[in-house]
N, C-alpha and C positions, 0 to 999 in steps of 0.2 A: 454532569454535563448535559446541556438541552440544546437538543438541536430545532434549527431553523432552516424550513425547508422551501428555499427558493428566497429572493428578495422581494416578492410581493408580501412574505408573510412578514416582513421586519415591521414592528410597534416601538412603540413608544417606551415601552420598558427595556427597549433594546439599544437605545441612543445612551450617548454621554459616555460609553467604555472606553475602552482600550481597544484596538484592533490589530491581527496582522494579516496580509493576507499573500498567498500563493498557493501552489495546485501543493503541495506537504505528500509529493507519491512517496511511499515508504515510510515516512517520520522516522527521519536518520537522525545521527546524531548533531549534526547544522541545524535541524528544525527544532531538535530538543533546547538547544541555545537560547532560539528564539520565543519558545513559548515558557521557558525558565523568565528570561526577561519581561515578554508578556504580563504572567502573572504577578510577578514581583512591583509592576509597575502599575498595572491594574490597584493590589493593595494597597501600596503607597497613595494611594488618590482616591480610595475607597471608595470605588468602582466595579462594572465587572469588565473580566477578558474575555476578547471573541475571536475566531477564526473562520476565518471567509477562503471559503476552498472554493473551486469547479469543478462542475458534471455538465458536461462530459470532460472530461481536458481538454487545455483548451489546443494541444496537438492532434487529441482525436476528431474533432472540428476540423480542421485545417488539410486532414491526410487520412479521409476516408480510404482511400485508397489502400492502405498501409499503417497496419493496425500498432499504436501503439504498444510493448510490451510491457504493460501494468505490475509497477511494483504489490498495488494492492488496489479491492476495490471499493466500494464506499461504505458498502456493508464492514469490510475487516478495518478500514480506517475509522469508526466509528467504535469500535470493540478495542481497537489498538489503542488509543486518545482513553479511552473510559478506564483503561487496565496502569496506565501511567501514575506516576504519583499526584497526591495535590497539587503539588506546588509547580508542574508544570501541564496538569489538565486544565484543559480552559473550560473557562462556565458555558460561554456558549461557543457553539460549533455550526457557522453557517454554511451550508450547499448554494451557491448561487450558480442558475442555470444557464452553461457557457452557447447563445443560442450565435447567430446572424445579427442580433439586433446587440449585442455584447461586445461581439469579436470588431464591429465597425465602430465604437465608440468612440470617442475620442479622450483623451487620456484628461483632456479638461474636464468634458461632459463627466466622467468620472469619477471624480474627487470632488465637482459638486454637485452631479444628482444622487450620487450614492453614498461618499465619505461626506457629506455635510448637509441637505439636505434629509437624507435617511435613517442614516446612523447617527448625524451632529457627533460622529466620532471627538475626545476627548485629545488621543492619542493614536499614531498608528506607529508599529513597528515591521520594519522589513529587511532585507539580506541587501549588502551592499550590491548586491547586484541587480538588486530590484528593478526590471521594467513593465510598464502596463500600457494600458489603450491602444488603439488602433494604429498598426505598424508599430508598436515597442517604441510609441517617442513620449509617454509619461517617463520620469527619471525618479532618483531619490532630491535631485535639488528642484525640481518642481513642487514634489509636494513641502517639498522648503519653504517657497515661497505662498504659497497656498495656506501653508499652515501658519505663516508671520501675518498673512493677510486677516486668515477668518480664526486665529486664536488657538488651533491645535496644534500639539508635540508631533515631531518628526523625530525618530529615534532609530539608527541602524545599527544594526548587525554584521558583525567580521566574521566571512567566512571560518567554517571549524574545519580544520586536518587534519588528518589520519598518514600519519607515515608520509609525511611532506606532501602529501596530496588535498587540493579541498573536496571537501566532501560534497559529491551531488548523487543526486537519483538515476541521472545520466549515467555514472561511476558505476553507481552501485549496479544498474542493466547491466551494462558491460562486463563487470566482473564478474555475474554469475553466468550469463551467456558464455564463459569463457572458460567456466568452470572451477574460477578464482571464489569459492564460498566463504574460505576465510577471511577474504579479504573483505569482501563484502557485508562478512560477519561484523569485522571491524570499525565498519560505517554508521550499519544500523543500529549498532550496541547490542545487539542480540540474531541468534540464526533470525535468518529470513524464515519464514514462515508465511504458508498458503491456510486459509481457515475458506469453511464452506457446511454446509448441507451434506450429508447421508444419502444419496440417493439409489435407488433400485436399477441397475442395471441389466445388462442382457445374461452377466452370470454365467459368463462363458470363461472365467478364471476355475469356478467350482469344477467344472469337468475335467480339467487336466491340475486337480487337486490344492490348488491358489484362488482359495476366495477372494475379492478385493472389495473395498469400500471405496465406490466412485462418488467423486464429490466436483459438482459441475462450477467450472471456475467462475464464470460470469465477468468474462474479459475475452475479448476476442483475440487475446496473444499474452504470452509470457517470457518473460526472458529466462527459464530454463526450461529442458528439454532432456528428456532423457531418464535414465534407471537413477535409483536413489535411497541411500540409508537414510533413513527417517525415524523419527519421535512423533507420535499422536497424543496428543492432549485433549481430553474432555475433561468437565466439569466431573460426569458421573463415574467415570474410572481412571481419571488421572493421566500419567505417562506411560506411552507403551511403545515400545521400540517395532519398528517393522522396516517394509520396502516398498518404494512407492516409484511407479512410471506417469512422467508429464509428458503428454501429447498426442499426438493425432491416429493413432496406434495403428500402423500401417499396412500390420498383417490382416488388421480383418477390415480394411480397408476406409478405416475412420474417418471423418471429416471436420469434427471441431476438439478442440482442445480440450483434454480433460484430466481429473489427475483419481488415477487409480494406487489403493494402499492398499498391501497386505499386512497382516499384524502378526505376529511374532506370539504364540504360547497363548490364544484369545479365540475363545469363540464365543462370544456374547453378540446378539443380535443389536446392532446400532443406527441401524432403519431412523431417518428424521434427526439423528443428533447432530449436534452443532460439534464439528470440530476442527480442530490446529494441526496442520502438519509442519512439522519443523526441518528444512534438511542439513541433515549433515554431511555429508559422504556421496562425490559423483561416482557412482560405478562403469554405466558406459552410455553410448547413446543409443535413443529408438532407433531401430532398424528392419527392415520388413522382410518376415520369414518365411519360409517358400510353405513350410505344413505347422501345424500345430503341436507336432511332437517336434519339430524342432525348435521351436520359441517353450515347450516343456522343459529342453533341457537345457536349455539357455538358461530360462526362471530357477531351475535349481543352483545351478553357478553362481546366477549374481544373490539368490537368496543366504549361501554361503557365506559370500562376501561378508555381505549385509550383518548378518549375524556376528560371523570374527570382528568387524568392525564396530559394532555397539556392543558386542561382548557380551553375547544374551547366552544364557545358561540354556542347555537343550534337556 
């Protein structure tokens, strides 16, 4: 997969594809639908497929105020897309920058400075629910008619469900904000998972005998919150079970979001690595502890947990 970084960078070798495009938070199983058909439809016409995302969101734009809580960020949706099979990774992966001059667009201005002039798209594919430009009045039967006029496919997509429900990104916040992880499991086709950066912290886990591996989220909000059995995955040592705390960590008076993990039978130094947390299992929520020996014996409790619950041999 090659990514395209902004729509100033689109060429000429980037025209004539297949296209789908929306913000893809989480890549659930609704959007694996769509980039399944993507690419199938891409080869059929012996082409390539592309996918036109937004940075920022385009709610993060709209509600500075009121920080979206990011199923993933662009860094993990780029590693999450590349880990998919062929047949539903797309060749290319565009970033288009969601600024002031985007959000006012107009949904005409749209489909022909960008879907036809830019891209001279082939084909686009979208959710039936698809809206665009400026105030949500592009449709699916606009680029209907768009695409009868200037020669390209218009092809949708029927929402995927889960357990009589359609499956959205929307859902999927909710459910784990809620503490529903299975169910959410059941959306994204796989645990949710936080991946990030190793970073050096203040190391105030070591002193009351719980080192952790902090790995700074790069989202200004999350939809979980709270203590958590967890799975680490690296490249360089595989699967390792642990416990991991998401949030603002109150006892020592934190102020951005972050996710700390401790691992379970491991003491390899992982400074800089690249890794996945997967969760499994909500134990309870952050809460702010009056001393440090008592958020101590709290960490042993839920480390307990944690353990009976992944079933890690001591």
């Amino acid at each position: 997969m090659n990514i395209i970084r902004g729509l100033h960078n689109c060429q000429a070798i980037h025209q004539n594809g297949i296209l789908t495009i929306g913000n893809f938070d989480g890549l659930h199983l609704g959007h694996q639908r769509i980039f399944a058909q993507l690419k199938k439809e891409a080869k059929k016409r012996n082409t390539h497929s592309c996918l036109m995302t937004f940075e920022p969101l385009p709610q993060e734009h709209f509600n500075t105020s009121k920080p979206t809580a990011r199923l993933m960020n662009r860094c993990e949706k780029m590693r999450a897309l590349n880990d998919f099979p062929a047949d539903i990774c797309p060749d290319y992966l565009l970033f288009a920058r969601f600024n002031q001059a985007l959000a006012s667009m107009k949904a005409s201005e749209f489909i022909e400075k960008i879907l036809i002039d830019k891209l001279a798209i082939q084909a686009v594919i979208v959710g039936d629910d698809f809206r665009f430009g400026c105030d949500r009045q592009g449709s699916y039967a606009m680029l209907q008619d768009y695409g009868d006029k200037y020669q390209f496919s218009v092809i949708s997509i029927e929402s995927h469900h889960v357990d009589h429900q359609r499956v959205s990104s929307t859902l999927i916040r909710e459910a784990l904000a809620s503490d529903h992880l299975l169910h959410a499991d059941k959306m994204l086709g796989r645990a949710y998972t936080i991946c990030g950066h190793v970073n050096h912290g203040a190391k105030r886990g070591r002193t009351i005998g719980f080192p952790t591996a902090n790995i700074h989220l790069r989202r200004p909000e999350t939809p979980l919150h709270g203590v958590y059995s967890v799975t680490m995955h690296s490249r360089r040592f595989g699967d390792i079970a642990g416990i991991a705390n998401v949030g603002r960590r109150p006892t020592v008076n934190g102020k951005h979001v972050q996710l700390e993990v401790h691992l379970f039978n491991f003491d390899q130094s992982i400074y800089g690595e690249q890794i996945c947390v997967s969760f499994q299992h909500k134990i309870r929520d952050e809460i702010k502890f009056q001393s440090f020996d008592d958020l101590k014996q709290q960490i042993k409790l839920d480390y307990q947990i944690a353990i009976d619950h992944l079933k890690v041999k001591q």
